[in-house]
Backbone as CSV, one residue per row, in Angstrom:
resi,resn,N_x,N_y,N_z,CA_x,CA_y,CA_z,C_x,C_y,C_z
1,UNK,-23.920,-11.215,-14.306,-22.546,-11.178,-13.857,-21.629,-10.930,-15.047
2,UNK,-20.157,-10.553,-14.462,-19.487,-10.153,-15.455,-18.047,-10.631,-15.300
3,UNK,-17.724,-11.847,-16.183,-16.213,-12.170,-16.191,-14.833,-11.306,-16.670
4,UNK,-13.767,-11.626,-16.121,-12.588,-10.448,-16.488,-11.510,-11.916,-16.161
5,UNK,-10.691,-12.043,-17.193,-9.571,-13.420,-17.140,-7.789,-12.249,-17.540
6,UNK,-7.160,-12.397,-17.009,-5.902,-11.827,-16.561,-5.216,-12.371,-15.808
7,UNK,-3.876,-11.797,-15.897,-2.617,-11.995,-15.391,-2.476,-11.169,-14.228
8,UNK,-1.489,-12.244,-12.725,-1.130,-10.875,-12.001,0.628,-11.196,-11.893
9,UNK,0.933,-10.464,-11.289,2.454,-10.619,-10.650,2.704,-10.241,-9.303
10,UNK,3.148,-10.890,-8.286,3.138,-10.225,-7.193,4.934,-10.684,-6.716
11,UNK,5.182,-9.062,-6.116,6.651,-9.019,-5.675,6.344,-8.425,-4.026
12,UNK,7.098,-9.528,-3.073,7.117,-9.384,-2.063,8.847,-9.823,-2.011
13,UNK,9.527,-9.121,-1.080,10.529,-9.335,-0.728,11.986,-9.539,-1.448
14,UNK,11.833,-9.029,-2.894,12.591,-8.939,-3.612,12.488,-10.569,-4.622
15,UNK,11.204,-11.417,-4.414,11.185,-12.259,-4.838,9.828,-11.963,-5.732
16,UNK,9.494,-13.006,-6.926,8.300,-12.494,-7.485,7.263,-13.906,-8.314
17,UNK,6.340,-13.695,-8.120,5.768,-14.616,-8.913,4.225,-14.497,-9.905
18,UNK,3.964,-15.643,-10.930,2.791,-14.830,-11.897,2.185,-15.950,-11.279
19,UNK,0.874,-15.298,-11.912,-0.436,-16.023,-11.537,-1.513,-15.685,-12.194
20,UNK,-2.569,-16.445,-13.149,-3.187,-16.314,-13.956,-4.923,-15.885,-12.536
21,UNK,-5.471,-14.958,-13.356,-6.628,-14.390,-12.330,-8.113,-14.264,-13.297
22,UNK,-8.941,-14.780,-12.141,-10.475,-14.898,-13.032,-11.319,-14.406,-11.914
23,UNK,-11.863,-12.999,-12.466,-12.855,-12.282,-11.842,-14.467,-12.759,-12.032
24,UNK,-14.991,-13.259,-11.464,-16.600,-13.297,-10.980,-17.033,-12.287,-10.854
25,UNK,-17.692,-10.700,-11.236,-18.377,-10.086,-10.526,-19.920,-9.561,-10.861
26,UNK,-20.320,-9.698,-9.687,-22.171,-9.779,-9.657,-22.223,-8.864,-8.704
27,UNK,-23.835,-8.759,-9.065,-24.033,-7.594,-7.827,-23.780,-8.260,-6.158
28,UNK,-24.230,-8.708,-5.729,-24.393,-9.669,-4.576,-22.882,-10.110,-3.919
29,UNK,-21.989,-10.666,-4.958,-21.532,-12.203,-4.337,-20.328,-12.157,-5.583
30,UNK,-18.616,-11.454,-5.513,-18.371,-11.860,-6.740,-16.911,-12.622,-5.980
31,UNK,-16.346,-13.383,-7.363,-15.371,-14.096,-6.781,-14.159,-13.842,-7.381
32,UNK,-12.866,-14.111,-6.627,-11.678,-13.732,-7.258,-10.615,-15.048,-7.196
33,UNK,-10.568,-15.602,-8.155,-9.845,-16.456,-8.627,-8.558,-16.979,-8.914
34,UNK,-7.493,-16.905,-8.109,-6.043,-16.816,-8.379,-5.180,-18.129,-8.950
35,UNK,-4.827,-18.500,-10.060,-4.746,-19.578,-10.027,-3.227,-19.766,-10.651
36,UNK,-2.945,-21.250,-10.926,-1.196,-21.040,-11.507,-1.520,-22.197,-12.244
37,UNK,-0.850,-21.962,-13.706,-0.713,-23.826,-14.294,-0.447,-24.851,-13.579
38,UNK,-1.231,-25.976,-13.541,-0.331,-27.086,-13.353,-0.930,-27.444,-11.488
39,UNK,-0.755,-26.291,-11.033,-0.982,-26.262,-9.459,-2.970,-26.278,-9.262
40,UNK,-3.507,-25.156,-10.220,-4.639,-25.527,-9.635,-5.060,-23.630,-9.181
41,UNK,-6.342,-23.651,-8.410,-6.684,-22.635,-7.571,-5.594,-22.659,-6.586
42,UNK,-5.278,-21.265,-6.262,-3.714,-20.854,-5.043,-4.647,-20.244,-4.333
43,UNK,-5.573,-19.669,-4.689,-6.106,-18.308,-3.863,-7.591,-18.268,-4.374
44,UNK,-8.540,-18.285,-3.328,-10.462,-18.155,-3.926,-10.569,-16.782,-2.844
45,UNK,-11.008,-15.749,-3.153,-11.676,-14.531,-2.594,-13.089,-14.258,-3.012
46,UNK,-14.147,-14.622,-1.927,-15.000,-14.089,-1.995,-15.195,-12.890,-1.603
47,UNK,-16.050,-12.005,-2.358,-16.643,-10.389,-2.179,-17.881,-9.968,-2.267
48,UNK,-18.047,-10.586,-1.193,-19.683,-10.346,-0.591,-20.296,-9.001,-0.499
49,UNK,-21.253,-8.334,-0.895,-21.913,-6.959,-0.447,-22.116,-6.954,1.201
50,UNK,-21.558,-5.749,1.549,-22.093,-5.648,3.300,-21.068,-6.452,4.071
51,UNK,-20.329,-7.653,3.727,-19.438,-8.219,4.252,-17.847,-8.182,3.874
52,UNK,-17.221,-9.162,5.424,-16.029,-8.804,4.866,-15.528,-9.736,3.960
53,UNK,-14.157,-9.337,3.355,-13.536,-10.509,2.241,-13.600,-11.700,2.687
54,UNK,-13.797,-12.596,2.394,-13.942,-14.156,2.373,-12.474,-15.033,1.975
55,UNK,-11.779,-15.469,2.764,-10.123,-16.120,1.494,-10.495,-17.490,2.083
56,UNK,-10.563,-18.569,0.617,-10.684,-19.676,1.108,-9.361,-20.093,0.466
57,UNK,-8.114,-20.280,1.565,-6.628,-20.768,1.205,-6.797,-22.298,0.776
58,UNK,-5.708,-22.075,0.027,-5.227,-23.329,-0.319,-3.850,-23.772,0.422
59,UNK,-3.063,-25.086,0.308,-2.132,-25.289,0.546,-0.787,-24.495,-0.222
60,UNK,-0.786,-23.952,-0.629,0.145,-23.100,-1.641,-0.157,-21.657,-1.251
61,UNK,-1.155,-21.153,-0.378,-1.203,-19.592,-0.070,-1.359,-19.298,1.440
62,UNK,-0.455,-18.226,2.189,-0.574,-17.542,3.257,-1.338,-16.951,4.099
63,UNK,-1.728,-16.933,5.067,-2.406,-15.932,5.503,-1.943,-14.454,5.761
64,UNK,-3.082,-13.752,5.242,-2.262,-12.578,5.913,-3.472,-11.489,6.630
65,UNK,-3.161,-10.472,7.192,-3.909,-9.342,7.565,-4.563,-8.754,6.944
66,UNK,-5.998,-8.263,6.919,-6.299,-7.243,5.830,-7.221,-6.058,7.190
67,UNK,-6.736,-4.974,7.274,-7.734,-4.287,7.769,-9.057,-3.952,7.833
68,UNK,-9.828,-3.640,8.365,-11.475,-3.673,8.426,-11.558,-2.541,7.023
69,UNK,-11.494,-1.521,7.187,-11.797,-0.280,5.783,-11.158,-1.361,4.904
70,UNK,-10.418,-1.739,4.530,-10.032,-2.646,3.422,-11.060,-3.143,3.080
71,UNK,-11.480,-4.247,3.948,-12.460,-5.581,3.853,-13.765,-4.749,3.842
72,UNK,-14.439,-3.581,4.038,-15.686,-3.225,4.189,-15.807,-2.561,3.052
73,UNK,-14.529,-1.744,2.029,-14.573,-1.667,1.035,-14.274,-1.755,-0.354
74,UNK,-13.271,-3.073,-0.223,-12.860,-3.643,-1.358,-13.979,-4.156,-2.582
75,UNK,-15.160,-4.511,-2.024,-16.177,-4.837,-3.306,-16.351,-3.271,-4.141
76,UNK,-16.947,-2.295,-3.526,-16.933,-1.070,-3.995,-15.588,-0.197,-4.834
77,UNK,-14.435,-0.656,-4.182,-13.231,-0.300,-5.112,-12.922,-1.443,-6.119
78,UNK,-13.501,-2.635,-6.007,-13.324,-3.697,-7.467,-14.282,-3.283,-8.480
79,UNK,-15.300,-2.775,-8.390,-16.106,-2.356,-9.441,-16.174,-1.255,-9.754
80,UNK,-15.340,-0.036,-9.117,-15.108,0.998,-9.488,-14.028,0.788,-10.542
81,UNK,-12.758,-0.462,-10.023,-11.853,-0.329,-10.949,-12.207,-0.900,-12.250
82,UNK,-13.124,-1.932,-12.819,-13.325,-3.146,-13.164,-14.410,-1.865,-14.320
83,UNK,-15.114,-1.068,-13.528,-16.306,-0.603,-14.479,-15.934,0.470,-14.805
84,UNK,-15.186,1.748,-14.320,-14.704,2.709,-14.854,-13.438,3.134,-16.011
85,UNK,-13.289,4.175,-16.439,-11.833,4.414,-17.235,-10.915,4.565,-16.302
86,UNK,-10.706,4.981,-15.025,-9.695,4.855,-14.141,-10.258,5.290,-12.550
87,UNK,-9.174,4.699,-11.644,-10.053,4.633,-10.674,-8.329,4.726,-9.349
88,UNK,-8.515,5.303,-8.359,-7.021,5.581,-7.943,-7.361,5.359,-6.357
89,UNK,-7.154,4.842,-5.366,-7.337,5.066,-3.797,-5.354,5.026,-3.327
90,UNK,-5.488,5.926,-3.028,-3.848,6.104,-2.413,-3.912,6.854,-0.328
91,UNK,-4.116,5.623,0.117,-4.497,6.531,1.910,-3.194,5.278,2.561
92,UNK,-3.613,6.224,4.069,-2.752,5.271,5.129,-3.633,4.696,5.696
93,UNK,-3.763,3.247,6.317,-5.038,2.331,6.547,-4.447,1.906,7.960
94,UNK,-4.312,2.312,8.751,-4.245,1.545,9.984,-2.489,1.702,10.395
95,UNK,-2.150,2.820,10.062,-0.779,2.740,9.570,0.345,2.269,8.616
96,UNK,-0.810,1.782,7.652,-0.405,0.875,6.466,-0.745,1.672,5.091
97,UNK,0.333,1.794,3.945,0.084,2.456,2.696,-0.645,1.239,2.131
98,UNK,-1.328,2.094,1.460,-2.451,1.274,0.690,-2.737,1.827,-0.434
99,UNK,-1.840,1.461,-1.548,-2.524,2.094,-2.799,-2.827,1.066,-3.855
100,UNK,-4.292,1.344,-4.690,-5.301,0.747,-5.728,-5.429,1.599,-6.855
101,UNK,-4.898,1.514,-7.824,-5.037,2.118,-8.804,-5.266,1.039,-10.928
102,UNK,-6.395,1.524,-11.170,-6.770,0.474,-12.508,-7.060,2.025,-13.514
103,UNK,-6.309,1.728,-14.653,-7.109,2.259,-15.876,-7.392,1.235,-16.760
104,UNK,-8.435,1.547,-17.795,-8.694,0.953,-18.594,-9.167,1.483,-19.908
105,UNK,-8.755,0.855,-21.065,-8.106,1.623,-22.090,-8.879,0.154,-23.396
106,UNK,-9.617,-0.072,-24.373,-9.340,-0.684,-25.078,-10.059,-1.894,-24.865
107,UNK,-10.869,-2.052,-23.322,-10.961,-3.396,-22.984,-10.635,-4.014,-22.158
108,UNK,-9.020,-3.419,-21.898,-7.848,-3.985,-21.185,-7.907,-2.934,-19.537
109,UNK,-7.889,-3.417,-18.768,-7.945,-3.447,-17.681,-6.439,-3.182,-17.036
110,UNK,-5.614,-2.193,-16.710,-3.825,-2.147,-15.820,-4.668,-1.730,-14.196
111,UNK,-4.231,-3.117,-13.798,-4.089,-2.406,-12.583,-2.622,-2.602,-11.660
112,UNK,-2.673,-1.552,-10.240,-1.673,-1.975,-9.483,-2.231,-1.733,-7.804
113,UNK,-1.708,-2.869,-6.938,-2.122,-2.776,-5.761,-0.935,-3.046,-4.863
114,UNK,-0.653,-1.898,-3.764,0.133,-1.673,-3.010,0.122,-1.870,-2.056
115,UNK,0.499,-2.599,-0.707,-0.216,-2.939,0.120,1.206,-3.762,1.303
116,UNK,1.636,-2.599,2.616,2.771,-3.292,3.185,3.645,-3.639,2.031
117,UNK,4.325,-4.357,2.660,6.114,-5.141,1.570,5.530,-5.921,0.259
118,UNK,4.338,-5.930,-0.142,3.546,-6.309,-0.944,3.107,-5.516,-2.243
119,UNK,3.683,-5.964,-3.486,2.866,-5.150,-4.683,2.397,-6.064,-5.568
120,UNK,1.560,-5.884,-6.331,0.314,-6.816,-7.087,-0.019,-5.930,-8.564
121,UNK,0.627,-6.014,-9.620,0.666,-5.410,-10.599,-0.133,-6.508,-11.807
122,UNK,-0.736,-6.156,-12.831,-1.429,-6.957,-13.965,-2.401,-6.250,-14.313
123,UNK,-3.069,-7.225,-15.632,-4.171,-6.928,-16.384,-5.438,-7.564,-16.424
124,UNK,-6.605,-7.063,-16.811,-7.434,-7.956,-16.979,-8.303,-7.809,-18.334
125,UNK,-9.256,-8.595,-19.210,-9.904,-8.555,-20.692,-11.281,-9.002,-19.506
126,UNK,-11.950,-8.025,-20.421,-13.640,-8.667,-19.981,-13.577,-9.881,-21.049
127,UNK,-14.007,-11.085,-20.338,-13.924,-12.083,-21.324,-16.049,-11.930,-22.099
128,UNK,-15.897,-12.233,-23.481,-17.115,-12.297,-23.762,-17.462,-13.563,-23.760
């Protein structure tokens, strides 16, 4: 397996907030980690092969919608972004814009994820 420790920011509604992020990823089974000082885990995403996303909420995070093509291929677009020099998905998903886009440069990991009234911008370091 392969760790990645980063920052995200997410702006919904003209409001915005950070959140420190720790990637799990394995072949099988990887996990996505959303967390904030002080508060703890906000957000656990499992990313199962063959299955769909997994969100085990906390009291501090929402539910929301994710479409099936999302959920059937979000493991395959995390390790495209995570393992390649750049990696871009820009479609309409169910009537929904959906854009995923990561380069990586140095180590350093930019990504940005677009998604409804929702954007998700940050970085990630393969931690050694």
């Amino acid at each position: 397996s392969i760790n990645y420790l980063g920052k995200l920011l997410i702006y919904k509604d003209n409001d915005s907030a950070t959140f420190n992020i720790d990637i799990n990823l394995s072949k099988n089974e990887s996990i996505i980690q959303i967390k904030k000082p002080f508060y703890g885990n906000v957000l656990k995403i499992k990313v199962d092969q063959e299955k769909n996303l997994i969100f085990l909420p906390t009291e501090y995070s929402e539910s929301f919608y994710v479409p099936d093509e999302i959920n059937r291929n979000f493991k395959y677009w995390l390790k495209q972004c995570l393992l390649s020099r750049s990696f871009n998905i820009d479609k309409t998903i169910e009537n929904i814009d959906f854009y995923f886009t990561c380069k990586t440069l140095n180590n350093k990991t930019d990504y940005l994820i677009k998604y409804q009234d929702i954007s998700i911008n940050g970085f990630l370091y393969k931690k050694r």
